[in-house]
Residue frames relative to the residue before (quaternion, step in Angstrom):
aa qw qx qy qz dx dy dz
X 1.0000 0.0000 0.0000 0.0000 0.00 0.00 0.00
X 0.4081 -0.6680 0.5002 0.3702 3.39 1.25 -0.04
X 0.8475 -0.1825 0.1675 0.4695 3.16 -1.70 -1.40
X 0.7388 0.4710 -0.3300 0.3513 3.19 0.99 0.05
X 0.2437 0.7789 -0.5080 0.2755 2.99 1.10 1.29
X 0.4837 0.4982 -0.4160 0.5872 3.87 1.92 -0.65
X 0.1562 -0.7151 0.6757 0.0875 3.62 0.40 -0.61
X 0.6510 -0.5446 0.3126 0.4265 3.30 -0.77 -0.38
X 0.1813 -0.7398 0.6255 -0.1692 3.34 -0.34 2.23
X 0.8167 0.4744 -0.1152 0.3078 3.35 -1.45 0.45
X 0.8484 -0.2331 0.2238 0.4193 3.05 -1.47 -0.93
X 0.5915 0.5593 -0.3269 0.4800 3.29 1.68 -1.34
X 0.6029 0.6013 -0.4264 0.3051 3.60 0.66 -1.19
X 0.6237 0.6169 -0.2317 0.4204 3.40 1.19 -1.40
X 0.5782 0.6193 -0.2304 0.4787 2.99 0.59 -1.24
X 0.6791 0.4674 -0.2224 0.5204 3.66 0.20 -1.21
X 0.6690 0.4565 -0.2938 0.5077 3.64 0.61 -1.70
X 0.7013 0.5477 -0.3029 0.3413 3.82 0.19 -1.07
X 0.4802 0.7600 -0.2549 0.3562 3.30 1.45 -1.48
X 0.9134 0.2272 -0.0240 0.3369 2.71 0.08 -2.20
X 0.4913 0.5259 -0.5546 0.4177 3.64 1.68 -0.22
X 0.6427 0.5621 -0.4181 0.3100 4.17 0.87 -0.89
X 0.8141 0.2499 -0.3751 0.3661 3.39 0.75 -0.54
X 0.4724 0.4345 -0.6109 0.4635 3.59 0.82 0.20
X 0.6974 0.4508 -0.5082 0.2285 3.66 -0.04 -0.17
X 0.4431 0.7216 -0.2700 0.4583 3.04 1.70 -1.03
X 0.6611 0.3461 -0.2326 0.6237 4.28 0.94 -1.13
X 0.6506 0.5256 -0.3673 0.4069 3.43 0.24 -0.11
X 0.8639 0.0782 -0.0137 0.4974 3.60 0.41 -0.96
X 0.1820 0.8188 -0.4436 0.3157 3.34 1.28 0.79
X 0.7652 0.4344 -0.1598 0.4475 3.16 0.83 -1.11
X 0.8221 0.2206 -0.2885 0.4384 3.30 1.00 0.20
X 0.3088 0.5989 -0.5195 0.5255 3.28 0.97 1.44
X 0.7625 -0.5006 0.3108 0.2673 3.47 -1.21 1.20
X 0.3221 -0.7955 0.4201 0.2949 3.82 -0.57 0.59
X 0.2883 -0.6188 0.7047 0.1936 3.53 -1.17 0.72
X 0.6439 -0.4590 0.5138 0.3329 2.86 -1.99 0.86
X 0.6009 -0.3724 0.4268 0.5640 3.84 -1.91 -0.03
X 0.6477 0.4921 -0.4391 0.3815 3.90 0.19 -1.03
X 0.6927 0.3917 -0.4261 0.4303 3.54 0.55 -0.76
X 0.7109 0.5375 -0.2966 0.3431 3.62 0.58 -0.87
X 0.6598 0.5063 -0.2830 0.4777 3.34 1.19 -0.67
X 0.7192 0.4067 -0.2886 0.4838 3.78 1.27 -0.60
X 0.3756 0.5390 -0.4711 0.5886 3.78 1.64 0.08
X 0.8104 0.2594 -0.3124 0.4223 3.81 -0.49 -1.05
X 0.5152 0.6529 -0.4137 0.3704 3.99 0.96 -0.49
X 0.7894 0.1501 0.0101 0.5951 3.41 0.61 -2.00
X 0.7248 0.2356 -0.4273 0.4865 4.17 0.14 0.18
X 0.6279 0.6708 -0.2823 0.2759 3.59 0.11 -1.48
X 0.7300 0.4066 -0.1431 0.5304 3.42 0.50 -2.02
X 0.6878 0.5696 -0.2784 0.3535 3.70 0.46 -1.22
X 0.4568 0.7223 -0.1629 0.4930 3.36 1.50 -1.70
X 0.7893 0.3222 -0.1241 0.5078 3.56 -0.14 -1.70
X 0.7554 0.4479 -0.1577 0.4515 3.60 0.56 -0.77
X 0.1611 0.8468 -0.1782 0.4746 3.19 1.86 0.57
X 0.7838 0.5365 0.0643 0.3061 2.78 0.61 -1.95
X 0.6344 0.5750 -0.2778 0.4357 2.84 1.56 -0.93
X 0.6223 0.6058 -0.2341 0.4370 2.78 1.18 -2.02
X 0.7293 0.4314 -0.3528 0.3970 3.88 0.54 -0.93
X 0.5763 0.5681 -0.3490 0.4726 3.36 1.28 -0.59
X 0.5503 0.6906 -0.4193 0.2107 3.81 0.44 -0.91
X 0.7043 0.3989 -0.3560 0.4671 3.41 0.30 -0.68
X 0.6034 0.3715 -0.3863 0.5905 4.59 1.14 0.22
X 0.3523 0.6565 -0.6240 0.2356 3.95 1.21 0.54
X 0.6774 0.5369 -0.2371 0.4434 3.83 0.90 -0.97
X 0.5923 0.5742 -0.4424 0.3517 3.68 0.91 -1.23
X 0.5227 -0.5831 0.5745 0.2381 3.48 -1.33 1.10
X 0.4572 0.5864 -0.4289 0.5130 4.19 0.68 0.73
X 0.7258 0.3568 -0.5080 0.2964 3.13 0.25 -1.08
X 0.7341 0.3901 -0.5275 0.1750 3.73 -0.33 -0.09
X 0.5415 0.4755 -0.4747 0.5053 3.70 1.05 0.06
X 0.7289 0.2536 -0.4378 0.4612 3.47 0.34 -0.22
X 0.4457 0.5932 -0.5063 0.4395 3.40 0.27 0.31
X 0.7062 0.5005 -0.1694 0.4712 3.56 0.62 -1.50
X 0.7547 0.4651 -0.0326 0.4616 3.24 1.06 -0.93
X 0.2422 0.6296 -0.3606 0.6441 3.20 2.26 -0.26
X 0.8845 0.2431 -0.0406 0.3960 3.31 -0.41 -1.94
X 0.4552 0.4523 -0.5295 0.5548 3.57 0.67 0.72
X 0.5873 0.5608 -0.3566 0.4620 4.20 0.93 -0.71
X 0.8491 0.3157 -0.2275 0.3573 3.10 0.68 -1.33
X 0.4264 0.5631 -0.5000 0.5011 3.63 1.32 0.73
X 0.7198 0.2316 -0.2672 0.5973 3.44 0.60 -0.52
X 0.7131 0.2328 -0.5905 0.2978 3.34 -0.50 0.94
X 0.3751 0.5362 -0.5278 0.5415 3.98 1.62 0.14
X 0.6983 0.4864 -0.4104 0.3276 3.87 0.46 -0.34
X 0.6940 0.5172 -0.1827 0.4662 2.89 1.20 -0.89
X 0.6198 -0.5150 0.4527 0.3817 3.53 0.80 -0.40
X 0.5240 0.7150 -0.3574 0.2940 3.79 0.94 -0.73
X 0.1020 0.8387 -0.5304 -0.0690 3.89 1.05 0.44
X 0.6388 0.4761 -0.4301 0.4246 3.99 0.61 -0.50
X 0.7151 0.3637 -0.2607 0.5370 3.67 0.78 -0.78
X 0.5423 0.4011 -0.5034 0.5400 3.99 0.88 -0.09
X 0.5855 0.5845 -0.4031 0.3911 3.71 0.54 -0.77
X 0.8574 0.2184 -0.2421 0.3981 3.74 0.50 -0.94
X 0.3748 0.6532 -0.4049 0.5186 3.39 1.73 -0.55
X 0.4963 0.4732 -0.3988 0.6089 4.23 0.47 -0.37
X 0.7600 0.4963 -0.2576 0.3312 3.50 -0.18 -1.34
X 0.7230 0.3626 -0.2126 0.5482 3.56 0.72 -1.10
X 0.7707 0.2618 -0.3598 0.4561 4.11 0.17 -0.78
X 0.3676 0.5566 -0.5467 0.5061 3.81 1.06 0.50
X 0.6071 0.6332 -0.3298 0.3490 3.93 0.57 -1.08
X 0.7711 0.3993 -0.0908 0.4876 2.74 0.60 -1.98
X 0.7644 0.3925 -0.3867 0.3348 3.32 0.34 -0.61
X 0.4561 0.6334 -0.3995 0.4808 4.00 1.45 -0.02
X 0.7474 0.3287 -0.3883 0.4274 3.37 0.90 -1.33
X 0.7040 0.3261 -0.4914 0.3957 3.99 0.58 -0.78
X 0.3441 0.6782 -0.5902 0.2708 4.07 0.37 0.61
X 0.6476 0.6306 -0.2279 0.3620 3.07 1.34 -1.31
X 0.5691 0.4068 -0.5580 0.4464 3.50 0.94 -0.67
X 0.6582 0.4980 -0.5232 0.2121 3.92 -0.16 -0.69
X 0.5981 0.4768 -0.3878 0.5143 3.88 1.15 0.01
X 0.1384 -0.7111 0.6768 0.1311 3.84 -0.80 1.15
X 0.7663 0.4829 -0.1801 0.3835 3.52 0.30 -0.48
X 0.3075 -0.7251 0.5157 0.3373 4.00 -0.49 0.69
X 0.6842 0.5226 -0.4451 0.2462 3.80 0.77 0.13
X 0.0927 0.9348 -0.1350 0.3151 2.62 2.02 0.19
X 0.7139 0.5096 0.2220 0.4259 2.16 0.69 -2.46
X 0.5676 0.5582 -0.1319 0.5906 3.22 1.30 -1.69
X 0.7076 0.5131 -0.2462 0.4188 3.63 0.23 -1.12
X 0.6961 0.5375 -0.2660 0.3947 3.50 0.64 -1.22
X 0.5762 0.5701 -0.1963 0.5518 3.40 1.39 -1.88
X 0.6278 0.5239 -0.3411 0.4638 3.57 0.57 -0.94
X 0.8097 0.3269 -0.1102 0.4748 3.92 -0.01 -1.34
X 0.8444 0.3935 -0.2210 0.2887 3.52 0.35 -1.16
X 0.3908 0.5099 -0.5410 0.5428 3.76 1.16 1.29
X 0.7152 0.4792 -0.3757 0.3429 3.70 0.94 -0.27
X 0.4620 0.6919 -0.3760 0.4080 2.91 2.09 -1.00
X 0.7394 0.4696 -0.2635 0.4041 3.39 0.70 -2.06
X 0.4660 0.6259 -0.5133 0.3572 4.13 0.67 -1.03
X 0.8182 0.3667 -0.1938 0.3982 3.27 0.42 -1.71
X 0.8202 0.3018 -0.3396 0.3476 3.80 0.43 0.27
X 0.3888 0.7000 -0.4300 0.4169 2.94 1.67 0.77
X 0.6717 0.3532 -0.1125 0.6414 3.43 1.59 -1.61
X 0.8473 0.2055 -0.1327 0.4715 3.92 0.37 -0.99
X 0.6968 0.6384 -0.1873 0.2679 3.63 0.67 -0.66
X 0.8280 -0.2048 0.2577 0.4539 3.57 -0.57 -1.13
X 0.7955 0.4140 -0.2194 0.3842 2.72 0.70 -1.55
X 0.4828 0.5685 -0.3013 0.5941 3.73 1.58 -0.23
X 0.6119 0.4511 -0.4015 0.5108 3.77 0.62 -0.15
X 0.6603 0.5799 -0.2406 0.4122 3.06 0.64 -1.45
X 0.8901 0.2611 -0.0673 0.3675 3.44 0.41 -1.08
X 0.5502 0.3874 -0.3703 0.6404 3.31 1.61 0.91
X 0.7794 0.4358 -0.2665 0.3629 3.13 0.58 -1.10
X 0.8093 0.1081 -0.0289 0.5766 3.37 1.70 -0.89
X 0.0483 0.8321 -0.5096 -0.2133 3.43 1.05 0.78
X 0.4988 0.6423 -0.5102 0.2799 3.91 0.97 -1.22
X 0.6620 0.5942 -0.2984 0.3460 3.51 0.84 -1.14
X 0.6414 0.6005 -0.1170 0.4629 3.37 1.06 -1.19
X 0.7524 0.1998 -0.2761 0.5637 3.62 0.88 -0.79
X 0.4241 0.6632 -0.5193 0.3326 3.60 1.08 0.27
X 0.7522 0.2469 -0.1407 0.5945 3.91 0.96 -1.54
X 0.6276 0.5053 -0.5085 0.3037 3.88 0.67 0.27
X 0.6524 -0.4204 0.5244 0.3501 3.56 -1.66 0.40
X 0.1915 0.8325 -0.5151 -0.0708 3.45 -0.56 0.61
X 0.2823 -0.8601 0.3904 0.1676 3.60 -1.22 1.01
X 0.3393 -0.7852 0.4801 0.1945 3.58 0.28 1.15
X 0.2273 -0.7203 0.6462 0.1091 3.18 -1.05 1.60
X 0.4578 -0.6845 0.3906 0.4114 3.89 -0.88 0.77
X 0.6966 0.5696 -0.2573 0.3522 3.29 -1.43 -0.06
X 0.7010 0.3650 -0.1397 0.5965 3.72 1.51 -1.39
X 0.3787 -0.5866 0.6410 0.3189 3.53 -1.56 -0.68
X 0.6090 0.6490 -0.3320 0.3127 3.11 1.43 0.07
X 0.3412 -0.8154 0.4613 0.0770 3.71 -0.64 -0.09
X 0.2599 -0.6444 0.6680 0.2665 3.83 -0.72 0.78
X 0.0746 -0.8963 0.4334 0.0572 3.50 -1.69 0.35
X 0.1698 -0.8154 0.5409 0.1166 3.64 -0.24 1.04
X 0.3850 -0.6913 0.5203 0.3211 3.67 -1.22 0.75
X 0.7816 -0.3151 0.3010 0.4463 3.58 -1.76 0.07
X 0.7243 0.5235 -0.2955 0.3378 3.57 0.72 -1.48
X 0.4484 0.6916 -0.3133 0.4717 3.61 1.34 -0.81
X 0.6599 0.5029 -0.2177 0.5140 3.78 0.34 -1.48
X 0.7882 0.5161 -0.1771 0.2847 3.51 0.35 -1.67
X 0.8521 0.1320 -0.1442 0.4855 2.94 1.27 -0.94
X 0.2563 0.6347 -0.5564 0.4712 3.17 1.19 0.89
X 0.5499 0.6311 -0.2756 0.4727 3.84 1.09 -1.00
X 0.7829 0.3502 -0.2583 0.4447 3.29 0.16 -1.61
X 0.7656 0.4448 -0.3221 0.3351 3.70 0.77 -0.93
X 0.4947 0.5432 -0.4230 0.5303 3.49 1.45 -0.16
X 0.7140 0.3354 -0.4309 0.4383 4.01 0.40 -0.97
X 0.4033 0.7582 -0.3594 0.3650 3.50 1.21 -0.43
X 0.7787 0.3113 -0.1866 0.5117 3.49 0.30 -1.47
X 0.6496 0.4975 -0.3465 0.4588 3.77 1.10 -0.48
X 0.4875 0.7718 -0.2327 0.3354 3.46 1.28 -0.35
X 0.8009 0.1521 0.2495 0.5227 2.53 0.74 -2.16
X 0.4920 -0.8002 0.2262 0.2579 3.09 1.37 0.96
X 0.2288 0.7424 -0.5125 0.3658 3.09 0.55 1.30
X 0.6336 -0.4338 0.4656 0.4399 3.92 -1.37 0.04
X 0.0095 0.7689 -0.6333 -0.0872 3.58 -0.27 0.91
X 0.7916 0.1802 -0.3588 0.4606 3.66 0.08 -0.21
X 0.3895 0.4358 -0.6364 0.5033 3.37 0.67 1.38
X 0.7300 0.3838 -0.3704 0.4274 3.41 0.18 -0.95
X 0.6607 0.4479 -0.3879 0.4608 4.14 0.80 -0.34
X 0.6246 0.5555 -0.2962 0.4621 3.60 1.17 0.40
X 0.4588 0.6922 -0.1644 0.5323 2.58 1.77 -0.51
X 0.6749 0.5939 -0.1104 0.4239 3.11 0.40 -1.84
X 0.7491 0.4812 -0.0790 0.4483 2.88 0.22 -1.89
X 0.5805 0.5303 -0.2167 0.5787 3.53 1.00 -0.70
X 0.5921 0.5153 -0.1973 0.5873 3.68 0.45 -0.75
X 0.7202 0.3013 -0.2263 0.5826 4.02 0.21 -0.51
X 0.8096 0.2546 -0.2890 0.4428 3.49 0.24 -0.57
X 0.2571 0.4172 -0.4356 0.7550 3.94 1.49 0.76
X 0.8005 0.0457 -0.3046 0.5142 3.64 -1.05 -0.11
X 0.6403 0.3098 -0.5520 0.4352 4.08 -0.43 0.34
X 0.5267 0.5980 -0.3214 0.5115 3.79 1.05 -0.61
X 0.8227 0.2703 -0.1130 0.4872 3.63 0.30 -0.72
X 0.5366 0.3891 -0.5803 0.4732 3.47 1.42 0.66
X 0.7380 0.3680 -0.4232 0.3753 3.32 0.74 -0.48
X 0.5191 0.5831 -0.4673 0.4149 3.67 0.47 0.09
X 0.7364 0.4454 -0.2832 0.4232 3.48 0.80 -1.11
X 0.2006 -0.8377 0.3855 0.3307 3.37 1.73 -0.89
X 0.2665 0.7162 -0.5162 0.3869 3.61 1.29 1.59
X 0.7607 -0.5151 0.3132 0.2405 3.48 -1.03 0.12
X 0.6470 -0.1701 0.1706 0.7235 2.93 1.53 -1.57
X 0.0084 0.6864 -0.7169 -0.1219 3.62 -1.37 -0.45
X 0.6234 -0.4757 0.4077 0.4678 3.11 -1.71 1.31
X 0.4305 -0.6285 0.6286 0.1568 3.00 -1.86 0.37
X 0.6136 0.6237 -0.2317 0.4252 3.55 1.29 -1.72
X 0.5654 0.5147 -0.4408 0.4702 3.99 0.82 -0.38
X 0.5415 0.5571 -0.3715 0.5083 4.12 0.86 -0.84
X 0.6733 0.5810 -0.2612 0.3753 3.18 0.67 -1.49
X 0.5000 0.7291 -0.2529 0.3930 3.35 0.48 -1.42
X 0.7553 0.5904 0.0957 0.2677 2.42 -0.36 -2.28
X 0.6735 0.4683 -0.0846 0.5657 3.80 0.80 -1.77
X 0.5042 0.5645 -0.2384 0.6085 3.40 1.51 -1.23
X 0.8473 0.4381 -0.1638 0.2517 3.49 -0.38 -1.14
X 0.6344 0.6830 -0.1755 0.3167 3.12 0.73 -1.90
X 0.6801 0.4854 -0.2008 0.5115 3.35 0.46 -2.49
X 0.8183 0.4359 -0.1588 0.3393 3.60 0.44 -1.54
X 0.6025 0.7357 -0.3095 0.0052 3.82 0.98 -0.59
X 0.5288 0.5800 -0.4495 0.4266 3.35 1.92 0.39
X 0.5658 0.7032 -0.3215 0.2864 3.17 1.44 -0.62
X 0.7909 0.4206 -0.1254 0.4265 2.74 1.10 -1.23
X 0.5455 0.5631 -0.3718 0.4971 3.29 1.42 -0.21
X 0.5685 0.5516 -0.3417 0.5057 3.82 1.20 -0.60
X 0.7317 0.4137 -0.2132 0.4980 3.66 0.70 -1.01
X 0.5887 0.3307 -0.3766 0.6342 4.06 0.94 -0.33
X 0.5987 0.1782 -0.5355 0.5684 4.33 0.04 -0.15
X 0.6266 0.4052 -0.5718 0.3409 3.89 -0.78 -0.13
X 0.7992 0.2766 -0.2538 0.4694 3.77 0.55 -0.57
X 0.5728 0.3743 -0.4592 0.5665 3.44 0.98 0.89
X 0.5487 0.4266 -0.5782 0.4272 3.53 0.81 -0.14
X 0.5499 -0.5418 0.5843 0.2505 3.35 -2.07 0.91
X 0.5562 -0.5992 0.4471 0.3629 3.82 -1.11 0.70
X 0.0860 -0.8277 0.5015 0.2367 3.34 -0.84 0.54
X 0.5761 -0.6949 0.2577 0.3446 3.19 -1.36 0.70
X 0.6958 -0.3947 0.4924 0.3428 3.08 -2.10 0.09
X 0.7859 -0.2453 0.4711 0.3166 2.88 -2.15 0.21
X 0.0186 0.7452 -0.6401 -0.1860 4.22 -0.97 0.31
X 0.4876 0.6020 -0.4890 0.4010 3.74 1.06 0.83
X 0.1220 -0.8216 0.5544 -0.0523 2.79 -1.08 1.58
């Protein structure tokens, strides 16, 4: 398992454990804590909430390698059917969160190459643009919203029953690009500041703009890119530069 044989020892383990009892409590008893205005509610999920949930990764990062993460992933998402069955919305709510993680970081082994990486970051804010306004995810969430808050991340504002929301794809690849930058040596907790920054700028600017939603995956990107773009420019001109030759003294 390599370095991820500590997996997640210690403080970090805690950390994780502590996380996830705060934000399932957090979905759970939201609703019966005093309301906050929209301004308050929108700068709670912006600057604690979004950061909070997105946490997780970062605590998770060092089990991105560990040869587990796809059974427990799988096995994540076998939990979170049985607890939607059961009624268990704060623990279905984060149980989503974590086997979304895992399953971004073991995506990553299928990419050998950091342009890869580059490529995805590069294309897959146009992908999302278009199924926010023309695509799926705009079906999905008019035509079926029940469907939509069933597989989205949801952040419980206090006081309401109501709930900001991120989709599955948001989670995932926030994952992959965080195990990404740790991968491929890059500035990971720049690039998870980033990130994280990037989501709470696009929940900020639906409610300013007063729209429904806005892609999310362009922040992403971006958070992904930004922290990292000499790096990665240095590592894509090294793998376009041509080999040069040896010595011809013999």
């Amino acid at each position: 398992m390599g370095r991820a044989a500590a997996v997640l020892t210690g403080r970090r383990s805690a950390g994780v454990a502590g996380l996830l009892a705060a934000l399932v409590a957090w979905d759970a008893l939201a609703s019966e804590l005093p309301s906050l205005s929209e301004n308050l509610d929108v700068a709670l999920i912006a600057a604690v909430l979004l950061p909070a949930a997105f946490a997780v990764p970062w605590l998770l990062l060092p089990a991105a390698g560990a040869r587990a993460v796809l059974p427990l992933a799988l096995g994540l998402l076998a939990a979170c059917v049985l607890l939607d069955l059961a009624g268990l919305g704060a623990a279905f709510n984060v149980a989503k969160l974590v086997a979304l993680t895992l399953v971004g970081f073991w995506f990553l082994r299928l990419f050998e190459e950091l342009s890869w990486v580059v490529l995805v970051a590069a294309l897959i804010p146009w992908a999302d643009i278009f199924s926010v306004y023309r695509g799926p995810t705009r079906e999905v969430v008019e035509e079926r919203p029940g469907l939509f808050e069933r597989i989205a991340i949801e952040f419980s504002t206090p006081g309401e029953h109501s709930a900001a929301r991120i989709g599955p794809p948001d989670v995932f690849f926030f994952a992959l690009f965080l195990a990404a930058a740790d991968r491929f040596g890059l500035r990971p907790a720049a690039t998870w500041i980033a990130m994280t920054l990037g989501l709470s700028v696009t929940l900020l600017a639906t409610y300013v703009f007063d729209v429904g939603g806005l892609p999310a995956l362009p922040g992403i990107a971006l958070g992904f890119v930004l922290p990292n773009l000499d790096l990665l420019w240095r590592a894509l001109r090294e793998r376009s530069a041509p080999p040069s030759s040896g010595s011809a003294n013999g």
